[in-house]
N, C-alpha and C positions, 0 to 999 in steps of 0.2 A: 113544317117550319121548325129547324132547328131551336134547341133553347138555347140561353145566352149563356156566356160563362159564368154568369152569376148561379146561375143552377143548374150548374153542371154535376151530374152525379147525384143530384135531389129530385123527389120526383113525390107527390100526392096521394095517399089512400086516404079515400071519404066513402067508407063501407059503412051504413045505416044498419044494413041486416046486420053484421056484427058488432056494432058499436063503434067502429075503430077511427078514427080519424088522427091522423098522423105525417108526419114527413118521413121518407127514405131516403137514406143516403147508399148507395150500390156501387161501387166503385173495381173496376177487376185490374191485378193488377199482380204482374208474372204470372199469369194463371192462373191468380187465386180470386174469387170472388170476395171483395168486404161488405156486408149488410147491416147498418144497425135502425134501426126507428125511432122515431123521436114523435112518444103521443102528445098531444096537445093536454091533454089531461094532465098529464104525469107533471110537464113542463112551463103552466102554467097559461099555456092559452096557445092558438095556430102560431102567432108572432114569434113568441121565446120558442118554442118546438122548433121555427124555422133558422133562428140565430144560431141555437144549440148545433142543429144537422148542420149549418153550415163553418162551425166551428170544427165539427167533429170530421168534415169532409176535407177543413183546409190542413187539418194534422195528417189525415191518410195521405194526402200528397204530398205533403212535407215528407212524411217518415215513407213512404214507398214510392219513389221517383218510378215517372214512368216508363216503358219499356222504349229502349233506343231502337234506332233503326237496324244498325250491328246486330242488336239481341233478336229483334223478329227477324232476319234475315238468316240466322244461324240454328232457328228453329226446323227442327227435322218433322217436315208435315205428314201426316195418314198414309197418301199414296205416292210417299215417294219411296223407290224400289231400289236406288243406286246404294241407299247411306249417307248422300252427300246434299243439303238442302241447296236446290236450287242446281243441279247437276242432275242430269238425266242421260241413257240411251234408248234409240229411237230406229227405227230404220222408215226411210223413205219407198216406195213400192213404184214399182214402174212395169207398164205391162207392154212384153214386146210384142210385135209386127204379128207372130208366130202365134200369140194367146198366151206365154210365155207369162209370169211375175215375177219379176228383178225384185231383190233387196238389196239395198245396200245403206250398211249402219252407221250409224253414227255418236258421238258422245257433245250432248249438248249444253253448255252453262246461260243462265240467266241474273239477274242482279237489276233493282234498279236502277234509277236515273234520275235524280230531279224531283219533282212531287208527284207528278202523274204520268211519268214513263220507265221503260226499261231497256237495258241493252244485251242481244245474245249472243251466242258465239260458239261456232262449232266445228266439229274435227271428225273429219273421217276416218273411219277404222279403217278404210282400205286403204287407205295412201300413211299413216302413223302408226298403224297396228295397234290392237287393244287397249294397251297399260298403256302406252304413249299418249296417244288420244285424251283416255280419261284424266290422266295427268295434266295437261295442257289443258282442257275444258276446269279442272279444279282448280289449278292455280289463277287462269282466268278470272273466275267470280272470285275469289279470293280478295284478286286485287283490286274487283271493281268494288267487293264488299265494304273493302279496307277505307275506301274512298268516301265512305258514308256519312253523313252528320244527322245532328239532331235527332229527334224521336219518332215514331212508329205515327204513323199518320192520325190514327185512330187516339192515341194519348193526346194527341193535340188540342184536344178540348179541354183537358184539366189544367191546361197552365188559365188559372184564375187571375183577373185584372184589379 
């Protein structure tokens, strides 16, 4: 069960073995991870700990907006091999009559669409030739990039009501 936006980014430690009983505030945001804690002790009881963290959670989103659609879509991920995020080459495999395996390549762009879709589009190395191809598949996402609003799905939780 999701939590609400009320406590979003707040989350519980009630550790007996160590004494610790507190609020976290965790918040990641461009890559960075933010953590601070807020003991009940320190703060004056679970209540004011909890005001505190939630004070201190609505500054981090104030001062580090969160990551746009644009920005995570321009992120260059682990196993991508082209350079270009969200661009790729690929070759399709086809086995002829004979026992025969066909390849034949290709240069593919992806980009989403909407909230929960994506659109792709691709270009043959045999009929554009290489640079062509990759050319036309980058300008492609590009424009579909270009086309993007609002924030990265996953930030959507920190717009607080």
């Amino acid at each position: 069960m999701p939590k609400s936006k009320t406590m979003y980014g707040i989350s519980r430690i009630d550790d007996d073995i160590h004494r610790t009983h507190a609020w976290r505030v965790s918040i990641r945001r461009q890559g960075k991870l933010l953590v601070k804690n807020f003991p009940d002790k320190t703060y004056g009881g679970k209540r004011k700990a909890l005001a505190e963290a939630k004070l201190h959670r609505d500054k981090i989103v104030a001062e580090h907006p969160p990551t746009t659609r644009k920005q995570f879509c321009s992120t260059l991920r682990r196993h991508n091999n082209s350079g270009i995020p969200g661009v790729y080459r690929y070759a399709k495999r086809y086995k002829l009559k004979n026992g025969c395996i066909k390849e034949i390549w290709y240069w593919e762009a992806h980009w989403p669409v909407g909230t929960n879709s994506s659109e792709k589009a691709t270009f043959s190395v045999a009929v554009y030739g290489e640079r062509k191809a990759k050319r036309m598949a980058i300008a492609t996402r590009e424009a579909g990039v270009s086309k993007l609003e609002g924030v990265f799905w996953a930030s959507e939780r920190g717009v607080v009501s």
